[in-house]
MIDOSE-1310 file (N, C-alpha, C; in nm, 2 decimals, decimal comma, always signed):
residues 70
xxxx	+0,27/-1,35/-1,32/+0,16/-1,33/-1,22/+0,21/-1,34/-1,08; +0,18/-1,22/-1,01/+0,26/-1,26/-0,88/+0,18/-1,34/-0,76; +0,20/-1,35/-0,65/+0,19/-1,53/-0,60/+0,02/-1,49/-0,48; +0,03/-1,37/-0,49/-0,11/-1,32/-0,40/-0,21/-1,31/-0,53
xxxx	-0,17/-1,25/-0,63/-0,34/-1,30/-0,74/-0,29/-1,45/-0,76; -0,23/-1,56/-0,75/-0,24/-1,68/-0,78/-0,32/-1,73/-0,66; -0,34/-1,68/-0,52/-0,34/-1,69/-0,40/-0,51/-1,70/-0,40; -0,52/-1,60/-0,47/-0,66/-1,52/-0,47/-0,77/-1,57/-0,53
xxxx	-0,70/-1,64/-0,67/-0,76/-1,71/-0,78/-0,81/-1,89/-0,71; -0,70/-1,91/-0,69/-0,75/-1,99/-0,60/-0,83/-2,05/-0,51; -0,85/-1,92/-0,42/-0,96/-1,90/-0,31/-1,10/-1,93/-0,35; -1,06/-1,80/-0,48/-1,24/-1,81/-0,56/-1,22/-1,95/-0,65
xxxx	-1,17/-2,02/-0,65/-1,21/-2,17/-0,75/-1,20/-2,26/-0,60; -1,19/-2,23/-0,51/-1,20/-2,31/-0,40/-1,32/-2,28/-0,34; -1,38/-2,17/-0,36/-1,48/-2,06/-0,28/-1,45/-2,10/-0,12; -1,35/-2,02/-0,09/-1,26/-1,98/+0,05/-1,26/-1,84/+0,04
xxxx	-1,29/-1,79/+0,17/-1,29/-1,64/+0,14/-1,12/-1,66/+0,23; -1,08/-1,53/+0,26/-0,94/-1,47/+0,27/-0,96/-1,50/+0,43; -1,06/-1,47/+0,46/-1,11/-1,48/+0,66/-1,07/-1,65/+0,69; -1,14/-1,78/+0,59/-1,10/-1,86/+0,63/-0,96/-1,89/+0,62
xxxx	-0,93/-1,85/+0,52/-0,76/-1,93/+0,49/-0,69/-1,88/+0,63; -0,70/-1,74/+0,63/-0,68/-1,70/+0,79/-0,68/-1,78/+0,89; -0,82/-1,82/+0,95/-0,79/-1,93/+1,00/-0,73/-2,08/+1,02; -0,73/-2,09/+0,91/-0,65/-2,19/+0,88/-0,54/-2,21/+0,86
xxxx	-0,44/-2,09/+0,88/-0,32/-2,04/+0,90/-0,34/-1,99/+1,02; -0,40/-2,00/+1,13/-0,40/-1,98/+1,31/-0,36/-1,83/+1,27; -0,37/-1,73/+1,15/-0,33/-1,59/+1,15/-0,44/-1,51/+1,17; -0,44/-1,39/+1,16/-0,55/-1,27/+1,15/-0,59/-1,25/+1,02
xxxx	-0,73/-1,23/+0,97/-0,72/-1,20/+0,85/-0,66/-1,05/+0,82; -0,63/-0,98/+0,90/-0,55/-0,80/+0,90/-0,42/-0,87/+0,84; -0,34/-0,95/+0,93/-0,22/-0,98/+0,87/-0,19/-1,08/+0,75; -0,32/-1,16/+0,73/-0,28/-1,20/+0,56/-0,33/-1,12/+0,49
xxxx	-0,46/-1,02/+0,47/-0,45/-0,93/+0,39/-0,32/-0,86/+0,39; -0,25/-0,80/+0,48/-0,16/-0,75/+0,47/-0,01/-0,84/+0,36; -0,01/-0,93/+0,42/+0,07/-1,03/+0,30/+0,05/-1,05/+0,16; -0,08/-1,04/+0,12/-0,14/-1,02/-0,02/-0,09/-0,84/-0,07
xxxx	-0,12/-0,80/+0,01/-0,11/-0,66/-0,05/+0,05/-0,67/-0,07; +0,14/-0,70/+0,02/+0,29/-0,68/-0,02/+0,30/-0,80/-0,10; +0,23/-0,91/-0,12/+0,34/-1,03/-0,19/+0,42/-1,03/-0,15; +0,44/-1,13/-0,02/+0,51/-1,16/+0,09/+0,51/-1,24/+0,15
xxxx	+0,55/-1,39/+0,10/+0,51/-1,53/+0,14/+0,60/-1,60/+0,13; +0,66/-1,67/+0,27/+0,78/-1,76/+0,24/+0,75/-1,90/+0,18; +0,81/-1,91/+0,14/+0,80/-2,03/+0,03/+0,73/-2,21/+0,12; +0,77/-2,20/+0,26/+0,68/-2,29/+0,35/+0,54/-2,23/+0,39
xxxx	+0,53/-2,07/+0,40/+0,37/-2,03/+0,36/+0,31/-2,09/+0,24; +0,40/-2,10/+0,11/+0,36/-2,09/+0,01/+0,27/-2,26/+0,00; +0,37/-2,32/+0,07/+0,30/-2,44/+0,08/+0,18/-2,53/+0,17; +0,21/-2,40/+0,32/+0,08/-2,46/+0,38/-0,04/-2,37/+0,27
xxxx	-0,03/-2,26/+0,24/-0,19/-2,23/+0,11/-0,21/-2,32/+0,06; -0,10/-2,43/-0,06/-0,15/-2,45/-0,12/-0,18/-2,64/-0,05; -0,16/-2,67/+0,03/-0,21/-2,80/+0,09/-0,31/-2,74/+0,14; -0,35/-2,66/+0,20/-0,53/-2,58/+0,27/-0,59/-2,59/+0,16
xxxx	-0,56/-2,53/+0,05/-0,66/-2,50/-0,11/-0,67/-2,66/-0,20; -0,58/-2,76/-0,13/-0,59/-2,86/-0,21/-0,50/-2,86/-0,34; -0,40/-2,81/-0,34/-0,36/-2,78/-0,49/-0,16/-2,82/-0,42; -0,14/-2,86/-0,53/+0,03/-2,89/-0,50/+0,13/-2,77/-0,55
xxxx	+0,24/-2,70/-0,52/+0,28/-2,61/-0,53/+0,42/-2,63/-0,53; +0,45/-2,57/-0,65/+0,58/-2,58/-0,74/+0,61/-2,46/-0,77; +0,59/-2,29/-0,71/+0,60/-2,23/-0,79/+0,47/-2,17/-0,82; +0,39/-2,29/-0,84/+0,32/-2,17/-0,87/+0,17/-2,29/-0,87
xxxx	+0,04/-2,30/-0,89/-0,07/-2,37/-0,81/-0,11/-2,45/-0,89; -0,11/-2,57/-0,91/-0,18/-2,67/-0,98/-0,30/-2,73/-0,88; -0,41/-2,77/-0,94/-0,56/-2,76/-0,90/-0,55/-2,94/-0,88; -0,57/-3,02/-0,83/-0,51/-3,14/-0,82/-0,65/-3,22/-0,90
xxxx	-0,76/-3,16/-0,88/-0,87/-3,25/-0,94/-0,90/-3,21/-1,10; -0,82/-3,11/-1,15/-0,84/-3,11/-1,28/-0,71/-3,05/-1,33; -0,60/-3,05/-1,28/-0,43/-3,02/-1,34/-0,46/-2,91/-1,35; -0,52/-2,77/-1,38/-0,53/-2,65/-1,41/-0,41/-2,58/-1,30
xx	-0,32/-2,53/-1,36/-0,20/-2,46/-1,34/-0,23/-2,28/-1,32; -0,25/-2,25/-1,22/-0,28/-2,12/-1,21/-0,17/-2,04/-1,18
């Protein structure tokens, strides 16, 4: 599963739309759509997502309040 639908899935079990994470990444939402469409995330992106979404990141998203490994 590549790391923008793990990105995504997340969002909606977080119910975060793509606009907030945006903000929360001080980015545009034009340019993280644009990062989702390519799957294009440095691996210190990879980890401010997943400290914003609450989830610890190894690779790949664990959900920290119920272990669910996405």
């Amino acid at each position: 599963m590549a790391m923008s639908e793990k990105i995504r899935i997340a969002l909606l079990k977080r119910k975060m739309s793509i606009t907030e994470l945006a903000t929360h990444l001080h980015t545009s939402q034009s340019n993280l759509s644009n990062k989702l469409k390519r799957d294009n995330f440095s691996e210190k992106e990879l980890s401010n997502i997943a400290d914003i979404l609450s989830c610890d990141f190894k690779g790949t998203f664990i959900m920290r309040d119920t272990g669910e490994e996405i």
